[in-house]
PyMOL CGO cylinders between C-alpha atoms (Angstrom):
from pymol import cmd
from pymol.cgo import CYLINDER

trace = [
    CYLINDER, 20.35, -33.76, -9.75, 23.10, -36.25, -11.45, 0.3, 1, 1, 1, 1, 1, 1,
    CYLINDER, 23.10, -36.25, -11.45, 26.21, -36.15, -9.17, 0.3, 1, 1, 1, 1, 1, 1,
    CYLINDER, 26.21, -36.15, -9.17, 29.71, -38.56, -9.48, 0.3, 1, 1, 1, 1, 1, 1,
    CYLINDER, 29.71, -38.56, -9.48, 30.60, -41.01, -7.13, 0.3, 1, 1, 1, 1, 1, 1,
    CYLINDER, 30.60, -41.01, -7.13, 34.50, -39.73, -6.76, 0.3, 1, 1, 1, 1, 1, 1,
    CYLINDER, 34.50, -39.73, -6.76, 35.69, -42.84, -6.39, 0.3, 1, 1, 1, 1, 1, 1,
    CYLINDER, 35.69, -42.84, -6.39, 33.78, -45.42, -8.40, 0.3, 1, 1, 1, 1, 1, 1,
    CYLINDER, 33.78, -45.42, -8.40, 33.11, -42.88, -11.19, 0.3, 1, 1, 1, 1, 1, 1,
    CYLINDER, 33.11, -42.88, -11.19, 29.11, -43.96, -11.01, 0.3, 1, 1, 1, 1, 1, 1,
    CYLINDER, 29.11, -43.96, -11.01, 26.43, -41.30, -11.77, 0.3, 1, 1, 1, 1, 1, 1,
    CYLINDER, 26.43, -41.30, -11.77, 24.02, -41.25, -9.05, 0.3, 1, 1, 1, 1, 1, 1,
    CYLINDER, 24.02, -41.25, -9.05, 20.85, -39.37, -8.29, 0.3, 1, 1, 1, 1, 1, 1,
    CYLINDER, 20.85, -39.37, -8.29, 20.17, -36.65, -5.50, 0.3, 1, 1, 1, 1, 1, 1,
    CYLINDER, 20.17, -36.65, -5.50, 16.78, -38.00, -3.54, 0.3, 1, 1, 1, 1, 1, 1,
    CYLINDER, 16.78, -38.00, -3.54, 16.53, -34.97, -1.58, 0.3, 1, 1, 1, 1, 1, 1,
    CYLINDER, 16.53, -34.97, -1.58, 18.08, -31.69, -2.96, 0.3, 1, 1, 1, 1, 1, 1,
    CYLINDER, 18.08, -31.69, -2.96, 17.87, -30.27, 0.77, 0.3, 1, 1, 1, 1, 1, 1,
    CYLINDER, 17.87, -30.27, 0.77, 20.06, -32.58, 2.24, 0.3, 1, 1, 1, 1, 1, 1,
    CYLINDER, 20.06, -32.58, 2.24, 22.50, -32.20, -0.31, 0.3, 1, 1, 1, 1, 1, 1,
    CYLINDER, 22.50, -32.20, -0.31, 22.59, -28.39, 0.18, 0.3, 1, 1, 1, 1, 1, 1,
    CYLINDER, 22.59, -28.39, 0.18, 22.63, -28.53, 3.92, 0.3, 1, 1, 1, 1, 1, 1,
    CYLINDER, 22.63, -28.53, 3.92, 25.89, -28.28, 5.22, 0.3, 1, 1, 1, 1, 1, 1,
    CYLINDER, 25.89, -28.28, 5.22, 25.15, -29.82, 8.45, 0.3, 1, 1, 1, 1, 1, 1,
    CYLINDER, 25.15, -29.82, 8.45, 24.64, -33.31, 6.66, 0.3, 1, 1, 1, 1, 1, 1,
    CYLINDER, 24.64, -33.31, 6.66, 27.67, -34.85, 5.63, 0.3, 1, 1, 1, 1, 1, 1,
    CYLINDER, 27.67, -34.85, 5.63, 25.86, -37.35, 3.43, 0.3, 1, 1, 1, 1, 1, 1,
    CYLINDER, 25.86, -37.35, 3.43, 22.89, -37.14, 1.26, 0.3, 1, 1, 1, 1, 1, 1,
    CYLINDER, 22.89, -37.14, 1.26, 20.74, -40.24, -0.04, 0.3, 1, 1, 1, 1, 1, 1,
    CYLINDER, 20.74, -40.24, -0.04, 21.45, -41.47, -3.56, 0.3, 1, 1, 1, 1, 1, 1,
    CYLINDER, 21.45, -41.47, -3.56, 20.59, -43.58, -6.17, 0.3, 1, 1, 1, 1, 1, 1,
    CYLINDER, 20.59, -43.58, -6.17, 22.34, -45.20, -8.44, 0.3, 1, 1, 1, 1, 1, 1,
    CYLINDER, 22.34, -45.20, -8.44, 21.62, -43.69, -11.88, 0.3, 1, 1, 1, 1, 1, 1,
    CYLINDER, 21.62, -43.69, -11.88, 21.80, -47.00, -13.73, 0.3, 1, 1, 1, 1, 1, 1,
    CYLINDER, 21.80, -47.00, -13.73, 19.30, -49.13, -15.77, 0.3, 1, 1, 1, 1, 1, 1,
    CYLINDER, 19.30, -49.13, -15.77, 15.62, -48.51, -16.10, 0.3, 1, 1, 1, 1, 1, 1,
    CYLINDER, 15.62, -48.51, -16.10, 14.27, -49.80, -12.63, 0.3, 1, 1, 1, 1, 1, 1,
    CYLINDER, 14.27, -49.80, -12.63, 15.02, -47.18, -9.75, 0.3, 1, 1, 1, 1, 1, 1,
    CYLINDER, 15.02, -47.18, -9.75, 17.13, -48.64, -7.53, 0.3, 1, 1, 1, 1, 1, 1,
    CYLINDER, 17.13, -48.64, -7.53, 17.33, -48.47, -3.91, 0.3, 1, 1, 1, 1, 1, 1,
    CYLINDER, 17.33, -48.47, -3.91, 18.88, -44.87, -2.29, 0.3, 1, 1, 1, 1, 1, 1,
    CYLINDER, 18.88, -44.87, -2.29, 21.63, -45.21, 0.08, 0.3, 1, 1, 1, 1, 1, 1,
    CYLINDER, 21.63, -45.21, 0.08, 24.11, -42.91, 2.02, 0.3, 1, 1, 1, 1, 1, 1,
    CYLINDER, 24.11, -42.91, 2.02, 26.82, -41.78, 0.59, 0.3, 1, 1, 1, 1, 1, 1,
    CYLINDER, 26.82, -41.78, 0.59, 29.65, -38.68, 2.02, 0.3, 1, 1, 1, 1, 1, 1,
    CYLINDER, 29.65, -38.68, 2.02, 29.32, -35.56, 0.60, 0.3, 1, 1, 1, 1, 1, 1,
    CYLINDER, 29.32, -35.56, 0.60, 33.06, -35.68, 0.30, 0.3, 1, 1, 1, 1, 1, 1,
    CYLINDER, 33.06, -35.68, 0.30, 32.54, -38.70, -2.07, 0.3, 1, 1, 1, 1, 1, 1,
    CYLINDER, 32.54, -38.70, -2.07, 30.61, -36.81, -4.21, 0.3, 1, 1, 1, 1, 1, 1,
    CYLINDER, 30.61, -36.81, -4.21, 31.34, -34.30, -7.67, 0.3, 1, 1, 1, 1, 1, 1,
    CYLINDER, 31.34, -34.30, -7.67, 29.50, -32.56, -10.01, 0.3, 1, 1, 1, 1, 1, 1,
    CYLINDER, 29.50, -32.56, -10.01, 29.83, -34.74, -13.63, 0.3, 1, 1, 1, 1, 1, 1,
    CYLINDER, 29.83, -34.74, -13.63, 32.11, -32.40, -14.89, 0.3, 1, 1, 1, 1, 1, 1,
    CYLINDER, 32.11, -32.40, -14.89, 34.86, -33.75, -11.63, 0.3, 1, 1, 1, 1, 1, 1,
    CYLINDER, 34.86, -33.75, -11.63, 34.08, -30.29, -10.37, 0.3, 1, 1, 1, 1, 1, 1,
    CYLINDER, 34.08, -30.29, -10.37, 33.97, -30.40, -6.06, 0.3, 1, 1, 1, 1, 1, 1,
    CYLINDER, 33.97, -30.40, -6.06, 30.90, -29.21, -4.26, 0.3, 1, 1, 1, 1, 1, 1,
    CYLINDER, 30.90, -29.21, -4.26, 30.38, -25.75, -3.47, 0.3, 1, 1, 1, 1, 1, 1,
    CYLINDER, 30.38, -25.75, -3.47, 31.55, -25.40, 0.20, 0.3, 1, 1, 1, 1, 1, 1,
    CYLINDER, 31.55, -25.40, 0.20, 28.39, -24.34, 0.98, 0.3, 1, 1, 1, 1, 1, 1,
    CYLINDER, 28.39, -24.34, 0.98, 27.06, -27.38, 0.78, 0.3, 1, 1, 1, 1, 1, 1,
    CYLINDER, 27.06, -27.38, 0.78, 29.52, -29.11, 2.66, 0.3, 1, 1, 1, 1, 1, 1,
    CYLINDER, 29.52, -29.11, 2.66, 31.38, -27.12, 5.34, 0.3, 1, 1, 1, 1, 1, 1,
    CYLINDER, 31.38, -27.12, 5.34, 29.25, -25.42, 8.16, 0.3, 1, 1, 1, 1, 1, 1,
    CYLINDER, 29.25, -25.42, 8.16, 31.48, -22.83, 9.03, 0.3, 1, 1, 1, 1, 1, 1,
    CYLINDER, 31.48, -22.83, 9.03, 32.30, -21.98, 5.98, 0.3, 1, 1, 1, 1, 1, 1,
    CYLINDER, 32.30, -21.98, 5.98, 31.38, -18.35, 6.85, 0.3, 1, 1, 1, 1, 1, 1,
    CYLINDER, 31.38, -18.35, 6.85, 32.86, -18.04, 10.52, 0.3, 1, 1, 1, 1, 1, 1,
    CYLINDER, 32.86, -18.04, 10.52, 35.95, -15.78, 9.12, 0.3, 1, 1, 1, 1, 1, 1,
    CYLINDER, 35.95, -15.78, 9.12, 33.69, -13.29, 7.39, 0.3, 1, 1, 1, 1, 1, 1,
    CYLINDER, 33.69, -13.29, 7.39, 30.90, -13.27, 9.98, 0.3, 1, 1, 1, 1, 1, 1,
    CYLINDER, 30.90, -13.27, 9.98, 34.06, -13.02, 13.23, 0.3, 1, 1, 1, 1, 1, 1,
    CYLINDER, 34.06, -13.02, 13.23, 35.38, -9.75, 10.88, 0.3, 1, 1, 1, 1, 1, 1,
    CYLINDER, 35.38, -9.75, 10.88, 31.89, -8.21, 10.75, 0.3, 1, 1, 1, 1, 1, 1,
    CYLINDER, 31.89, -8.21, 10.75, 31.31, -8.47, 14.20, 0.3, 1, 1, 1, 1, 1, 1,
    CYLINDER, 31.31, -8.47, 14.20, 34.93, -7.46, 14.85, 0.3, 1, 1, 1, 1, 1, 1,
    CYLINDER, 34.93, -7.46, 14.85, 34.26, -4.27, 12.94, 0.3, 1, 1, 1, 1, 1, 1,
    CYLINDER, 34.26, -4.27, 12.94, 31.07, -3.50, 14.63, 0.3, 1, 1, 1, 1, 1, 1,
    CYLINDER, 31.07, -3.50, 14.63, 32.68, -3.61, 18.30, 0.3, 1, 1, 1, 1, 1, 1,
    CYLINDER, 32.68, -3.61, 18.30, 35.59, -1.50, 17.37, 0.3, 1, 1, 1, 1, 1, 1,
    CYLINDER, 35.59, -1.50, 17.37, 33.38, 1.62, 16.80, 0.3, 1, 1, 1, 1, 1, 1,
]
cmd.load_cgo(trace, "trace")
């Protein structure tokens, strides 16, 4: 996957697609998506990263409790009954 670097505006390469999509990483090992030869990965903050388009990553990807809210109301709703 191509992803921008926010604030050099370089395309770089996902090396692992997990890491990316784990929120428990804040960074993810790229590549710079330049030239022919592949060049050497190296960490960079999910917070530093965008889709192409200058869309932000899904919080998903990036926030680990990105679900607390919803999962505190469920169990709320349970205990109440």
């Amino acid at each position: 996957m191509i992803l921008k670097h926010h604030s050099t505006g370089k395309l770089m390469q996902v090396v692992e697609l997990q890491d990316l999509m784990n929120p428990m990483h804040e960074q993810v090992a790229m590549r710079l998506d330049y030239g022919e030869e592949e060049q050497d990965p190296e960490a960079v903050a999910k917070q530093d990263l965008r889709f192409p388009s200058g869309e932000a990553l899904p919080r998903a990807w990036t926030d680990p409790h990105y679900r607390d809210q919803e999962v505190d109301a469920a169990h709320y709703d349970r205990s109440a009954h």
